[in-house]
ROVO-486811 format. One record per residue: x, z, y of N, C-alpha, C, O in turn; residue number from 1. Coordinates in steps of 0.2 Angstrom, whole numbers, plus 2048, in hexadecimal, padded with zeros to 3 digits. Layout:
# ROVO-486811
NODE  n.u  n.w  n.v  ca.u  ca.w  ca.v  c.u  c.w  c.v  o.u  o.w  o.v  resi
NODE    X    Z    Y     X     Z     Y    X    Z    Y    X    Z    Y   NUM
...
# end
This chain:
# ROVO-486811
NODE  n.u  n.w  n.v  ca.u  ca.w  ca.v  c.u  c.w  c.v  o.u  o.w  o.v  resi
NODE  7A3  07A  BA4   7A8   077   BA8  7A8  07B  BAF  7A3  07B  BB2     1
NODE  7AE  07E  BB2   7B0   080   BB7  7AD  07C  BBE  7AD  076  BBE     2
NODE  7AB  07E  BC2   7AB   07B   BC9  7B0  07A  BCB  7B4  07F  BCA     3
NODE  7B3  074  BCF   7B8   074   BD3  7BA  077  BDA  7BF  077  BDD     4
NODE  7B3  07A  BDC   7B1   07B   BE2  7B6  081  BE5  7B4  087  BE3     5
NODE  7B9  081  BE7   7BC   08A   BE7  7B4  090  BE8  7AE  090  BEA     6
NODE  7B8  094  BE5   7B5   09A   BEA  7B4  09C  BED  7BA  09C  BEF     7
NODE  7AF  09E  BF2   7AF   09F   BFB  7AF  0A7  BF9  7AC  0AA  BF4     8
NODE  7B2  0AB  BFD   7B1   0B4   BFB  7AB  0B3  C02  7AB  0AE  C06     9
NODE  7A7  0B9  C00   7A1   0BA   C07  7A2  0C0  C09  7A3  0C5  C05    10
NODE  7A2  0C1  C0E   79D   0C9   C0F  798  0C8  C14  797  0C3  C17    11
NODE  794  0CF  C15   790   0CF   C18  790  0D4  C1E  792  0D9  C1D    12
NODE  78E  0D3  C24   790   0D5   C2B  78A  0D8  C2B  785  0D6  C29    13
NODE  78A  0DF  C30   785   0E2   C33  780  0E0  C34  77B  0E2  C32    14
NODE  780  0D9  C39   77C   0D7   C3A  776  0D3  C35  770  0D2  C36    15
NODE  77A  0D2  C2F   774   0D1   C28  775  0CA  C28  770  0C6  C26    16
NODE  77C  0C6  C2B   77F   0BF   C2B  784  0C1  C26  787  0C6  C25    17
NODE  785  0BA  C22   78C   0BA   C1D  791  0B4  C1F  78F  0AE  C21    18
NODE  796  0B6  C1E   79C   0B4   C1F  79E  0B0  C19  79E  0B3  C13    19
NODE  7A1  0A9  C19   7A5   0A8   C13  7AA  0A5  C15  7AA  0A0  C19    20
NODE  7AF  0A6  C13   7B8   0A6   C14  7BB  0A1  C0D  7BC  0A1  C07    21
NODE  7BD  09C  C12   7C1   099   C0C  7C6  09B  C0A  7C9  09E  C0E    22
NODE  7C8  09A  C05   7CE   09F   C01  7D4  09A  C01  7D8  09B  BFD    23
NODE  7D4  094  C06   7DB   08F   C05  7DC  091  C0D  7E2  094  C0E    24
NODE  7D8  08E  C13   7DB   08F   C19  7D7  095  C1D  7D7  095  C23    25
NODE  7D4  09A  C18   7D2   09E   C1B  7CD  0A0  C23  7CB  0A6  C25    26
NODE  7CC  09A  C24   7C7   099   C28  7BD  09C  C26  7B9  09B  C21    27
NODE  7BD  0A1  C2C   7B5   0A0   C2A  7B1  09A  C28  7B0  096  C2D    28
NODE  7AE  099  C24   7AC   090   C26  7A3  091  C24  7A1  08D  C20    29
NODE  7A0  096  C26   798   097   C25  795  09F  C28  798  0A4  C28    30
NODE  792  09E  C29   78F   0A4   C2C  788  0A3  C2C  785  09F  C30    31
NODE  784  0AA  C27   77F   0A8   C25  779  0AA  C22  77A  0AB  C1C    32
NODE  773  0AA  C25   76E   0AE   C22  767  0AC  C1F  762  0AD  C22    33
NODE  767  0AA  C18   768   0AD   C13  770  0AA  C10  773  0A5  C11    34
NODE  772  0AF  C0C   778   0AC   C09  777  0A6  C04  77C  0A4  C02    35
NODE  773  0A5  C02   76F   09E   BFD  772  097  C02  774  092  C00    36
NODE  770  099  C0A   771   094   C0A  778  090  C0D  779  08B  C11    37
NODE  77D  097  C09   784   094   C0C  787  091  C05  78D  090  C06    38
NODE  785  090  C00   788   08A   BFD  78A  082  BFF  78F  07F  BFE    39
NODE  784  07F  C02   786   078   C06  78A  078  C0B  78C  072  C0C    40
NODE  78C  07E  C0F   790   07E   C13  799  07F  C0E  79F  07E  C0F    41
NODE  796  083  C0B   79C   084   C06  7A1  07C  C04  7A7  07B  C05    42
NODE  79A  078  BFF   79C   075   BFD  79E  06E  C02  7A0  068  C00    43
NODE  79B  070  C08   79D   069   C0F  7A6  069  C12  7A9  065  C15    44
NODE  7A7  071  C0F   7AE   072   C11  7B3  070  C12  7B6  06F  C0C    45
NODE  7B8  06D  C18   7BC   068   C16  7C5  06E  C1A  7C3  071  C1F    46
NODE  7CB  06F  C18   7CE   073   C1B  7D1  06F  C1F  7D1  069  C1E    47
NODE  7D6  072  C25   7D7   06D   C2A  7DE  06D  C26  7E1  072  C24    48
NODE  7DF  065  C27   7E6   065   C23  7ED  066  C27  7F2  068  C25    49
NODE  7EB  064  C2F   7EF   06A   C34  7F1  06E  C35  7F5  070  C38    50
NODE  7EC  072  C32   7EB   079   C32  7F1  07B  C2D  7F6  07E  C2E    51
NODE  7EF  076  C26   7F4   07A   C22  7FA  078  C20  7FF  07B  C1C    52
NODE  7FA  072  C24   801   070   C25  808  074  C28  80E  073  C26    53
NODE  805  077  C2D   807   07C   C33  80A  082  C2E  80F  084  C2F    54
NODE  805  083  C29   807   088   C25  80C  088  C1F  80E  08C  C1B    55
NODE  80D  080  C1E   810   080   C17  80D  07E  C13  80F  079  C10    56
NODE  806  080  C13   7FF   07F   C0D  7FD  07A  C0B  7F9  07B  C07    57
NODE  800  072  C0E   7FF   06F   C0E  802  068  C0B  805  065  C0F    58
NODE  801  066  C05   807   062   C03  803  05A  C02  7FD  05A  C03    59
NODE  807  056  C01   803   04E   BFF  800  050  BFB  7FA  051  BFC    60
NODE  802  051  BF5   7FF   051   BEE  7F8  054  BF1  7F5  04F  BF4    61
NODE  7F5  059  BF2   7F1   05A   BF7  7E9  054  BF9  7E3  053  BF7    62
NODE  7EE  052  BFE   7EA   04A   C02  7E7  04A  BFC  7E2  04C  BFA    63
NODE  7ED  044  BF7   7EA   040   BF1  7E6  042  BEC  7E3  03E  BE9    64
NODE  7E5  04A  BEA   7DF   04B   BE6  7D8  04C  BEB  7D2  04A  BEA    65
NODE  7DC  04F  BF1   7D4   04C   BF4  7D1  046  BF7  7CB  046  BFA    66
NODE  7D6  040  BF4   7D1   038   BF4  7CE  038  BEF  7C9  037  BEE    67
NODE  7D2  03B  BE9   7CF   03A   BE4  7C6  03A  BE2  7C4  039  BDC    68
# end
């Protein structure tokens, strides 16, 4: 069975810090060394719904599966 979790893309910075980018409202949302332990932060992730409201991105249907 799939995760519902999205995917975070990462990379990794000069510095020997990773980056993970949410792939819905595009914000950095972790920054982090080791990358092991940007999973919880992954999975704490909530997108601002102002954010993507602003943009379109953002529909009811939306809200209501995330009470689900």
């Amino acid at each position: 069975m799939a995760s519902k979790l999205p995917q975070f893309p990462r990379r990794r910075d000069r510095d020997g810090l990773y980056d993970a980018i949410c792939p819905r409202c595009f914000a950095t949302i972790a920054r982090s060394q080791p990358e092991r332990e940007m999973a919880k932060l992954e999975q704490a992730h909530v997108c601002n719904s102002a954010f993507l409201a602003e943009r379109g991105l953002f529909a009811r249907k939306d809200s209501e599966s995330a009470e689900a």
